[in-house]
C-alpha positions in Angstrom: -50.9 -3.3 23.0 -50.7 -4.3 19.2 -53.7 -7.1 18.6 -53.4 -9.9 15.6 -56.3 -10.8 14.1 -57.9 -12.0 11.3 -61.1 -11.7 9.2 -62.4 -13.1 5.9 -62.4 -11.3 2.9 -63.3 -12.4 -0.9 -62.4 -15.5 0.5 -59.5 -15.0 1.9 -58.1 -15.3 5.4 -56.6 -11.6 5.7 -54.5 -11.5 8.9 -53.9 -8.1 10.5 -52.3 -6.3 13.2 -54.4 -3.3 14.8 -53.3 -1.0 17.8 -54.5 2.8 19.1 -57.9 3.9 20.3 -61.2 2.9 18.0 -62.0 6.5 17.2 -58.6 7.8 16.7 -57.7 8.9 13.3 -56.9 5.8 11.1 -53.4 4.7 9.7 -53.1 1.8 7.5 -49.5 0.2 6.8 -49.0 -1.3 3.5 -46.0 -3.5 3.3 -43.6 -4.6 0.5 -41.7 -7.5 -0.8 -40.6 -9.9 0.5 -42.0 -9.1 3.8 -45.0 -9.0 5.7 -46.6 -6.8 8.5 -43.6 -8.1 10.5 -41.8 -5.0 9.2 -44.2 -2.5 11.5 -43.9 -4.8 14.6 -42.0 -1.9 16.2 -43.4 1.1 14.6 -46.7 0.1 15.3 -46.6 0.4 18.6 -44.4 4.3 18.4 -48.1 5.9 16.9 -51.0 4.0 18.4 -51.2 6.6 21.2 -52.6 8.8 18.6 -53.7 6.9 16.1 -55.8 3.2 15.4 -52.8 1.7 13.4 -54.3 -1.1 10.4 -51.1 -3.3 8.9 -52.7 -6.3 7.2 -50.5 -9.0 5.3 -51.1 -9.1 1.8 -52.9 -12.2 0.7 -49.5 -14.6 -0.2 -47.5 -13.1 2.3 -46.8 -13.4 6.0 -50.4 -15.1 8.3 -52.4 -14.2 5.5 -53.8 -17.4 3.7 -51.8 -18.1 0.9 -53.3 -20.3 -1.5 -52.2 -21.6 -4.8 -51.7 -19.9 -8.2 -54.1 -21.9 -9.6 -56.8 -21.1 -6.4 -56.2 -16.9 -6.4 -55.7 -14.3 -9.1 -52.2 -13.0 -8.0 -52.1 -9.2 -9.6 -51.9 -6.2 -7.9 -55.2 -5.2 -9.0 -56.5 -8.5 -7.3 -54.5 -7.7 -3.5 -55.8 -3.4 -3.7 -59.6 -5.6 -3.8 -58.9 -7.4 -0.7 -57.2 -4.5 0.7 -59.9 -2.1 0.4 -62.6 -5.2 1.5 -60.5 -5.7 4.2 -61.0 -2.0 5.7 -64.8 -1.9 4.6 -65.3 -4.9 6.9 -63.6 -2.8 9.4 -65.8 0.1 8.9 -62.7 2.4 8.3 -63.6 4.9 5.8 -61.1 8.1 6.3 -57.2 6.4 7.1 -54.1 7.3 6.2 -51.7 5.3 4.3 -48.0 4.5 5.0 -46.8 2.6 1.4 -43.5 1.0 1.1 -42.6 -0.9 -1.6 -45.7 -3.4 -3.2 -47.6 -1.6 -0.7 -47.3 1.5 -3.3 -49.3 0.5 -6.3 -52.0 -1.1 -3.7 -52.3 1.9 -1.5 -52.1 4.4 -4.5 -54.6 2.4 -6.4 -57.0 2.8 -3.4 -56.0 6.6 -3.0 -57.3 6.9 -6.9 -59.9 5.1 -7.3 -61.4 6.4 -4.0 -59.5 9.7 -3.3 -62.2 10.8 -0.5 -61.2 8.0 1.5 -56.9 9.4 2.3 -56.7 11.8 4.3 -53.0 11.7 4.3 -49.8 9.3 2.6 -46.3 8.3 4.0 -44.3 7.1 1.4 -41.0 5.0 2.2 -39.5 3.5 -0.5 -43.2 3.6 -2.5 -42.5 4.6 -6.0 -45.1 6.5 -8.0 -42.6 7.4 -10.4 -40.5 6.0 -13.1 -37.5 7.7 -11.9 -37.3 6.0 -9.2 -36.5 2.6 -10.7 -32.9 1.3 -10.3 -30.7 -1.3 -12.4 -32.1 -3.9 -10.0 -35.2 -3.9 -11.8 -33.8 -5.0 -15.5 -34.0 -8.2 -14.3 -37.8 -7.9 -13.4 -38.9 -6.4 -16.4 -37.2 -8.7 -19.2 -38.7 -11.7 -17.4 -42.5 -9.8 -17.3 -42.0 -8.9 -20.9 -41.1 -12.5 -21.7 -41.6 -15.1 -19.2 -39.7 -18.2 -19.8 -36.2 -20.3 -19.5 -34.2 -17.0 -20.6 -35.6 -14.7 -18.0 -36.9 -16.9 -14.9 -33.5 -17.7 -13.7 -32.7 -14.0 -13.0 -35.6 -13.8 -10.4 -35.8 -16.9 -9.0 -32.3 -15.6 -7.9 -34.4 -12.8 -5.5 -36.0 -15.3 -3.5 -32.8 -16.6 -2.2 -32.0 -16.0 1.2 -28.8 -14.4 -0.2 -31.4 -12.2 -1.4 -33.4 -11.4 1.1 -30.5 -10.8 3.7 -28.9 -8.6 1.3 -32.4 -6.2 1.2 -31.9 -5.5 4.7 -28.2 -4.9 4.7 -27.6 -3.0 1.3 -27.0 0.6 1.8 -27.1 0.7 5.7 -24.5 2.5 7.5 -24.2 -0.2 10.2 -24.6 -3.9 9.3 -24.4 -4.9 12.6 -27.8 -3.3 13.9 -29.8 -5.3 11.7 -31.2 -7.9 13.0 -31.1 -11.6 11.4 -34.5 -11.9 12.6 -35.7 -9.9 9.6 -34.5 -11.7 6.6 -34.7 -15.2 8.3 -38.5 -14.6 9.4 -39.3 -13.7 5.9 -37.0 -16.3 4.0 -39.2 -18.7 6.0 -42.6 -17.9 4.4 -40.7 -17.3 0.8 -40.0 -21.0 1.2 -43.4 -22.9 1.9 -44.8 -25.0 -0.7 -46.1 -23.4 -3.8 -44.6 -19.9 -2.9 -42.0 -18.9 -5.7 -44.7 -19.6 -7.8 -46.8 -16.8 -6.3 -43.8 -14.3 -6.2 -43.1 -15.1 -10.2 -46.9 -14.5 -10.7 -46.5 -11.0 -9.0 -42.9 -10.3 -10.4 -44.8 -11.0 -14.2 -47.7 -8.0 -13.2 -45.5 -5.6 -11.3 -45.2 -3.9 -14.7 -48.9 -3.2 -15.3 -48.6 -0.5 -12.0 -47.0 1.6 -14.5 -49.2 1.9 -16.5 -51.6 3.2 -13.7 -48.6 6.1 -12.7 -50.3 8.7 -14.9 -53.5 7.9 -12.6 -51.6 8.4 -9.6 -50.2 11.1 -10.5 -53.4 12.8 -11.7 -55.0 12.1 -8.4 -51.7 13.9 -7.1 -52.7 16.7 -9.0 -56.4 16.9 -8.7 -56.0 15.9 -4.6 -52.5 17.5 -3.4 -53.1 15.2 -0.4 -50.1 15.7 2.5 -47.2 13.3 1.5 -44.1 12.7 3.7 -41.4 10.6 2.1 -39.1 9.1 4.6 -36.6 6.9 1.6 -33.3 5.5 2.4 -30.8 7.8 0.4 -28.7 4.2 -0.4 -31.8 2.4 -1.5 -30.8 0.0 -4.7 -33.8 -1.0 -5.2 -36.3 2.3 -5.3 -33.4 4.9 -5.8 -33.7 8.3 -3.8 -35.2 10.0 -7.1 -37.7 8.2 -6.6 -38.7 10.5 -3.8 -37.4 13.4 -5.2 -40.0 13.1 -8.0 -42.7 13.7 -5.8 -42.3 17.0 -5.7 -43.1 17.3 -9.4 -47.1 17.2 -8.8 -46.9 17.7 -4.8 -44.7 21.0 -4.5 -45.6 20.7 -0.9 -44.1 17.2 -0.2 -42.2 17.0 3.0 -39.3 14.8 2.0 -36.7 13.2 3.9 -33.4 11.4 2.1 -32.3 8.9 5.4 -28.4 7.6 5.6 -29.9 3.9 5.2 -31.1 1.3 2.4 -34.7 0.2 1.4 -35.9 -0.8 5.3 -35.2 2.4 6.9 -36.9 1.0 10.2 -34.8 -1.5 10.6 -32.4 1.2 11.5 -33.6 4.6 11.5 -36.4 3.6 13.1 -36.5 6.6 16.1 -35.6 9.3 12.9 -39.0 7.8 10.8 -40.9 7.1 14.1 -40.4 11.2 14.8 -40.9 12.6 10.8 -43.9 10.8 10.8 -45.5 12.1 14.5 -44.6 15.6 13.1 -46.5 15.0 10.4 -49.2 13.2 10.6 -49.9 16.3 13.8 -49.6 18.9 11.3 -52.2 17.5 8.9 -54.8 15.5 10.9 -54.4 17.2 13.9 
């Protein structure tokens, strides 16, 4: 049974969904834009026989609290810090991580700042590298180099329900097994009061997690921590090189190119569910 719960952290009302035994070995699921833990509600439950599953909403997103721009420092930087005081209040030390999307930079900012701490990463549509940035992103970048009346048209445009739908539905084999659950849930929060303003804050400092890639990559190096990349082969937003690249400072990366978009569990959910009980056997045992 998956509970939801909540604690306080840095001020912050950090909700979280938690499932699996209390001294299995952990699993924390980061999720990306423009989501929220919503996007493990089925996973979650596939792995908690083995493992104590973690999937917190990031501060801004989904039953976290989600205050103002003006009342929290919206930077990736800011959400690793309540990530990472989110699982000290847990006492989780040793965990896994499962990244997808913004849940890369935060998850591979904990990994190396505190590489003792990941035993193991699952990468689905995570990027770590620059390869595996898309056309989608030109967009992103011109309005983070130069905010303002030029550039903030072309991203208020991705927090359009148009938008939203069409991240679940681009790239996936069968339309129809997507549920309109997804993009409606999540259009829902992207709407309340004060939101876009939040997203744009975040859209401006995505670019600073490049800067920390030769970091991750370094730790990559230095750790050559088991990775499992489960990416959808059609993803237009993190393109398949993306994962390929991976390889570069992990030769040992299991890797996985899925016949789907950029939420492979939407659909592909049994395939993922099964790469990632293989793996996570193999190297936590």
């Amino acid at each position: 049974m998956t509970s939801y719960r909540y604690a306080d952290v840095n001020g912050q009302r950090v909700f979280y969904r938690e499932a699996g035994h209390a001294d299995a070995p952990v699993l924390v699921l980061l999720h990306g834009f423009p989501t929220s833990s919503h996007m493990f509600r089925e996973l979650i439950p596939r792995l908690a026989d083995r493992y104590r599953v973690i999937a917190p909403d990031h501060v801004g997103f989904g039953c976290s609290s989600a205050p103002s721009v003006d009342g929290f420092d919206y930077t990736f930087d800011a959400l690793t810090d309540i990530t990472l005081g989110l699982l000290d209040h847990l006492g989780v030390r040793e965990h896994a991580l499962y990244i997808q999307d913004y849940g890369a930079p935060i998850g591979l900012k904990i990994a190396s700042r505190q590489p003792e701490r990941v035993t193991a990463i699952i990468t689905q549509s995570g990027n770590a590298y620059t390869e595996g940035f898309t056309p989608f992103w030109e967009p992103l970048f011109a309005y983070a180099t130069n905010p303002g009346p030029d550039t903030e048209p072309a991203v208020r445009a991705l927090l359009t329900l148009d938008a939203t739908r069409w991240q679940y539905t681009h790239g996936v084999k069968d339309p129809s097994r997507i549920s309109p659950d997804t993009w409606s849930h999540d259009q829902a929060l992207l709407d309340r009061p004060g939101n876009a303003e939040v997203q744009l804050a975040l859209f401006r400092d995505y670019r600073t997690n490049l800067d920390a890639y030769p970091a991750f990559q370094q730790y990559f190096r230095d750790s050559q921590v088991p990775l499992l990349a489960v990416w959808g082969r059609h993803d237009e937003i993190f393109g398949p090189d993306g994962a390929l690249a991976y390889r570069r400072d992990l030769p040992d990366a299991e890797i996985h190119l899925l016949d789907t978009g950029h939420f492979a569990l939407e659909d592909s959910l049994d395939t993922v569910t099964g790469y990632i009980r293989g793996f996570l056997g193999r190297v936590l045992g």
